[in-house]
OpenMM code with the backbone's topology and positions (N, CA, C; nanometers):
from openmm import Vec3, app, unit

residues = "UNK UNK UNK UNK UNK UNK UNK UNK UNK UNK UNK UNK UNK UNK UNK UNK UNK UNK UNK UNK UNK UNK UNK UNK UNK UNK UNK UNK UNK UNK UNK UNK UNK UNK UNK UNK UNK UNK UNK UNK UNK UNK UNK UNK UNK UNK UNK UNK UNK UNK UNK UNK UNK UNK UNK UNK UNK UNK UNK UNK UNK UNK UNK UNK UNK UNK UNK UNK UNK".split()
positions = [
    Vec3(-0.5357, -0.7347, 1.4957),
    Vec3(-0.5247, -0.6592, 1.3722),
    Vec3(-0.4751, -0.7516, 1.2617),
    Vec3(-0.5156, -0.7560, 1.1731),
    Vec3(-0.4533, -0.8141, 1.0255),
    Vec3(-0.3930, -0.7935, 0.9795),
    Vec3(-0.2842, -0.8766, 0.9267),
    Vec3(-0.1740, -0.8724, 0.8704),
    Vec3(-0.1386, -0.9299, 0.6875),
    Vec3(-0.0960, -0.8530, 0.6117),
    Vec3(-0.0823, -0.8795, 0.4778),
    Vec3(0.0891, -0.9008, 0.4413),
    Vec3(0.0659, -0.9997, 0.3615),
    Vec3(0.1877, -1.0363, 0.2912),
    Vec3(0.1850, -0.9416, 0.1824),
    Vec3(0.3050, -0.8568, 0.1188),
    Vec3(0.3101, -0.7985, 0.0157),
    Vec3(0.4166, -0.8246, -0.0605),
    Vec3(0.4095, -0.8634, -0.2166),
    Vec3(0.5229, -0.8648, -0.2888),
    Vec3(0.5032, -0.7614, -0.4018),
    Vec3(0.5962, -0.7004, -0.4373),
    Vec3(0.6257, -0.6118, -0.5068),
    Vec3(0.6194, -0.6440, -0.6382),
    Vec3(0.5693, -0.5928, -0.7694),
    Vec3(0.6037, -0.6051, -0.9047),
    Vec3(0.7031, -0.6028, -0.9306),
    Vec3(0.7990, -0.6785, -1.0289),
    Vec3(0.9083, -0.7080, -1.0696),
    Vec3(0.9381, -0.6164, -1.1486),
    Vec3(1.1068, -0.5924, -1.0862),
    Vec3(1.1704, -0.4635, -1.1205),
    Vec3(1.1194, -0.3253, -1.0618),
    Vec3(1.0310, -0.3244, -0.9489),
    Vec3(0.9767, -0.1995, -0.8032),
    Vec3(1.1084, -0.1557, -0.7335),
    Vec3(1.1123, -0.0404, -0.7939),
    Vec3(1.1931, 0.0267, -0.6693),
    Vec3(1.1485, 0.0414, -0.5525),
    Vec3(1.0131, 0.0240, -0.5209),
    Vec3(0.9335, 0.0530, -0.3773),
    Vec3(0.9161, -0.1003, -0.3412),
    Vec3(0.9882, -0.1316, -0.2001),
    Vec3(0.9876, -0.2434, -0.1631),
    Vec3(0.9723, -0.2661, -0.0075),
    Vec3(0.8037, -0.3320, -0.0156),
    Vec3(0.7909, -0.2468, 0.1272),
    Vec3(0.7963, -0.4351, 0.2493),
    Vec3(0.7801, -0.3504, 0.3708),
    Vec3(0.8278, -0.5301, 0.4219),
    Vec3(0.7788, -0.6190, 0.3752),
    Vec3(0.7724, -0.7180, 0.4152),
    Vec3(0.7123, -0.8578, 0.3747),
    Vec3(0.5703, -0.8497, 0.4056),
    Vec3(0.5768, -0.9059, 0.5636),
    Vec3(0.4497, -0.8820, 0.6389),
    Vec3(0.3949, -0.7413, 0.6528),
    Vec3(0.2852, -0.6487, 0.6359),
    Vec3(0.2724, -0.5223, 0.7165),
    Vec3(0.1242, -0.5470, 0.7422),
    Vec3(0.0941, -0.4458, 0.8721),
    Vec3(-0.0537, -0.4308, 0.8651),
    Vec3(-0.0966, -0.3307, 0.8475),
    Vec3(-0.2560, -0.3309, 0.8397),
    Vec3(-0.2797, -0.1871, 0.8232),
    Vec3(-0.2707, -0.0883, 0.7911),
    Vec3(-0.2072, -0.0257, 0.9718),
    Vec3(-0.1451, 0.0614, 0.9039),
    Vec3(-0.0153, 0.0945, 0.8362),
    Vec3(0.0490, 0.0175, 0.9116),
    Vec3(0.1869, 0.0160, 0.7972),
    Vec3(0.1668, 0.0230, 0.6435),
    Vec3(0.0524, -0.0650, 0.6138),
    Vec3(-0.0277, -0.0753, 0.4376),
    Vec3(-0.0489, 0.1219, 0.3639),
    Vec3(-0.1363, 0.1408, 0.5419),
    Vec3(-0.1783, 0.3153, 0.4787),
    Vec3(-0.0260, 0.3981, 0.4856),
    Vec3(0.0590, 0.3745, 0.5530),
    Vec3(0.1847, 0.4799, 0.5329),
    Vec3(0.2271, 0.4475, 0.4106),
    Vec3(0.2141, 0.3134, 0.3890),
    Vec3(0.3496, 0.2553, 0.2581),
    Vec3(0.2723, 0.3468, 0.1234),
    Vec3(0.1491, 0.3371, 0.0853),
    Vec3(0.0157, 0.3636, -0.0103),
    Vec3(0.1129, 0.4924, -0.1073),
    Vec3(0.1066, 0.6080, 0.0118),
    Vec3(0.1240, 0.7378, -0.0705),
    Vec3(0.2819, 0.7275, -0.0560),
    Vec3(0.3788, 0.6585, -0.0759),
    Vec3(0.5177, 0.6573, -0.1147),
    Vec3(0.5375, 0.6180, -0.2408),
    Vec3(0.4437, 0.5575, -0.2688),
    Vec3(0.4384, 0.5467, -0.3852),
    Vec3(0.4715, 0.6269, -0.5409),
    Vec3(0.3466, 0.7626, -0.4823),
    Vec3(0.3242, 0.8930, -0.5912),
    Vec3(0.4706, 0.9637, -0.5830),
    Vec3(0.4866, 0.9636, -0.7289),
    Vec3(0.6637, 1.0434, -0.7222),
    Vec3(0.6386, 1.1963, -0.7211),
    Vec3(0.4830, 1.2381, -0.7158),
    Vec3(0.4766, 1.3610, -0.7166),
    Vec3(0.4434, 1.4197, -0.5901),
    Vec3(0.4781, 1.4831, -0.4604),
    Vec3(0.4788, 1.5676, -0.3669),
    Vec3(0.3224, 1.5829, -0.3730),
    Vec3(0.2831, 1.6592, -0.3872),
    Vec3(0.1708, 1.7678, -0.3887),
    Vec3(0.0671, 1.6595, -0.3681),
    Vec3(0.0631, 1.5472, -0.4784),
    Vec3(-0.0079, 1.3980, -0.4974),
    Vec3(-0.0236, 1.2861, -0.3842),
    Vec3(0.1144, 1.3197, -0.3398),
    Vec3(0.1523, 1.2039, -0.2523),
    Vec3(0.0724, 1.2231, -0.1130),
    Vec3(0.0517, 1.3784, -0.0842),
    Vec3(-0.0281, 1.4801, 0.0161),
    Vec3(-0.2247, 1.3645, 0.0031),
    Vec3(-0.2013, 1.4236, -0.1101),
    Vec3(-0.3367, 1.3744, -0.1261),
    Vec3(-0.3710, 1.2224, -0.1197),
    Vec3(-0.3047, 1.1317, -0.1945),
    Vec3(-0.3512, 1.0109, -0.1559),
    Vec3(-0.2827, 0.9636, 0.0052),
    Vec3(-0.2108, 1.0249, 0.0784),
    Vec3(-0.2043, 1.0057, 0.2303),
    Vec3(-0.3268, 1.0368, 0.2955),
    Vec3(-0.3554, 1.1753, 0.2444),
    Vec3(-0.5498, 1.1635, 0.3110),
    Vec3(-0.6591, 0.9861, 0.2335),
    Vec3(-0.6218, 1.0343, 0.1156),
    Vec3(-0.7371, 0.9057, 0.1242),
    Vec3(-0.7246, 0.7812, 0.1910),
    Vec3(-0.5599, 0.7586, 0.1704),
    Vec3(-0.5371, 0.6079, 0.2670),
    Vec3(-0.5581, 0.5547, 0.3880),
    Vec3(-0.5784, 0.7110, 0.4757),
    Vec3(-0.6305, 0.7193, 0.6085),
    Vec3(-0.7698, 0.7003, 0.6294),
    Vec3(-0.8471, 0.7533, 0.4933),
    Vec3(-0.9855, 0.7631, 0.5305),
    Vec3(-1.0494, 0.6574, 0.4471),
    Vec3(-1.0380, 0.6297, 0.3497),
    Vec3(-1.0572, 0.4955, 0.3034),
    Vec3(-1.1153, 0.3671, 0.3539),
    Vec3(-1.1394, 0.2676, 0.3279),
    Vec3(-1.1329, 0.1430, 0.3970),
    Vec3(-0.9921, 0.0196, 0.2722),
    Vec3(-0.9770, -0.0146, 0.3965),
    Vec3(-0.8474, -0.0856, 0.3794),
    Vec3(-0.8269, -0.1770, 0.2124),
    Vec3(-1.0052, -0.1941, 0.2402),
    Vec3(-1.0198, -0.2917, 0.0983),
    Vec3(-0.9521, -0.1874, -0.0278),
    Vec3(-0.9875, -0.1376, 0.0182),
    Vec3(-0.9640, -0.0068, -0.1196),
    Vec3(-0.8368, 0.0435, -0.0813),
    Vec3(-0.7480, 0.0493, -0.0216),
    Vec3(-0.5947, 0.0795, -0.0380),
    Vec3(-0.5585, -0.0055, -0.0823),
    Vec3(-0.5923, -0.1550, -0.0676),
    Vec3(-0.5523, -0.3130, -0.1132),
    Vec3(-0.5418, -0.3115, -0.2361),
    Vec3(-0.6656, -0.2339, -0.3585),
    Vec3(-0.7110, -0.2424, -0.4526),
    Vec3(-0.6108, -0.1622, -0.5222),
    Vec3(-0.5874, -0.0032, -0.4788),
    Vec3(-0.4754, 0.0189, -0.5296),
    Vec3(-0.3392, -0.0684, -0.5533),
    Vec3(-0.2637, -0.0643, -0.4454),
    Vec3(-0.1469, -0.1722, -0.4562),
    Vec3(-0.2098, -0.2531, -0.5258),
    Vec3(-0.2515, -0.3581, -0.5319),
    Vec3(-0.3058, -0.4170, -0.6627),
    Vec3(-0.3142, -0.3786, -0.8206),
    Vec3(-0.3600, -0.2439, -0.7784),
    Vec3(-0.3318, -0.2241, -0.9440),
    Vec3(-0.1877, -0.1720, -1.0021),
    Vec3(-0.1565, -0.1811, -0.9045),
    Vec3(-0.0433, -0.0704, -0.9612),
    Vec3(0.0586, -0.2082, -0.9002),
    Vec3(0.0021, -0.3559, -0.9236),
    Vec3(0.1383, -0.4928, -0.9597),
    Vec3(0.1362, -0.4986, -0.8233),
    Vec3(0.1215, -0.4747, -0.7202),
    Vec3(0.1511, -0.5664, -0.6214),
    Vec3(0.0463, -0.6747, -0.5812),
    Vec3(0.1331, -0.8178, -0.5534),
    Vec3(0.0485, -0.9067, -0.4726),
    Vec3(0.0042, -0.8687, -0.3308),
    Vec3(-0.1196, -0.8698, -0.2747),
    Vec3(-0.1266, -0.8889, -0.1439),
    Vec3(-0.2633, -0.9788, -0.0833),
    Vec3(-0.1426, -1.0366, 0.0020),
    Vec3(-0.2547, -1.1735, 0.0704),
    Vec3(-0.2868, -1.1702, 0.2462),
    Vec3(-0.3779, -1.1252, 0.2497),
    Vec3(-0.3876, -1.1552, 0.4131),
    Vec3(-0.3457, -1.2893, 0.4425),
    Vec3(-0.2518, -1.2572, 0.5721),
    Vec3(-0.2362, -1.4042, 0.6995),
    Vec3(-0.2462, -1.4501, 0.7745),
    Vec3(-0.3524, -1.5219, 0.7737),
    Vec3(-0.4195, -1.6159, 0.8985),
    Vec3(-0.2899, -1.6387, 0.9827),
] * unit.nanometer
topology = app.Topology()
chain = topology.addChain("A")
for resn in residues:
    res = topology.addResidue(resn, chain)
    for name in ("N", "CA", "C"):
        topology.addAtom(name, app.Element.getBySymbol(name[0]), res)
C-alpha cells in the first residue's frame, strides 16, 4: 500500500501524521469540514472516490502531499 508524506498549511489547526496511507488519507479528508452534516458527506466521497482526487482536495485546501517510495 502507499504511503504519503503530508504537511499541513501554515498556521492549520488540522495536523494530521507525517506519514499516512490511504486510508488513514480517507479518514483524515472529512475532519476537515467544520460543518457536521458536510463532514457526513465528504466521508462518503472519500471512500468512494479515487485517492487521486482526495489528494487533490488536501491540496487545495494548502496541504503538501508527496508519495514515498
Amino acid at each position: 500500500m502507499k504511503k504519503y508524506k503530508i504537511n499541513p498549511p501554515m498556521g492549520s489547526m488540522m495536523t494530521p501524521k507525517e506519514i499516512m496511507t490511504e486510508t488513514e488519507i480517507r479518514e483524515f479528508m472529512p475532519q476537515l469540514i467544520g460543518d457536521a452534516e458536510m463532514a457526513e458527506i465528504w466521508k462518503e466521497k472519500s471512500k468512494k472516490d479515487s485517492i487521486d482526487e482526495v489528494i487533490d482536495w488536501l491540496k487545495q485546501a494548502g496541504y503538501e502531499v508527496n508519495e514515498v517510495k
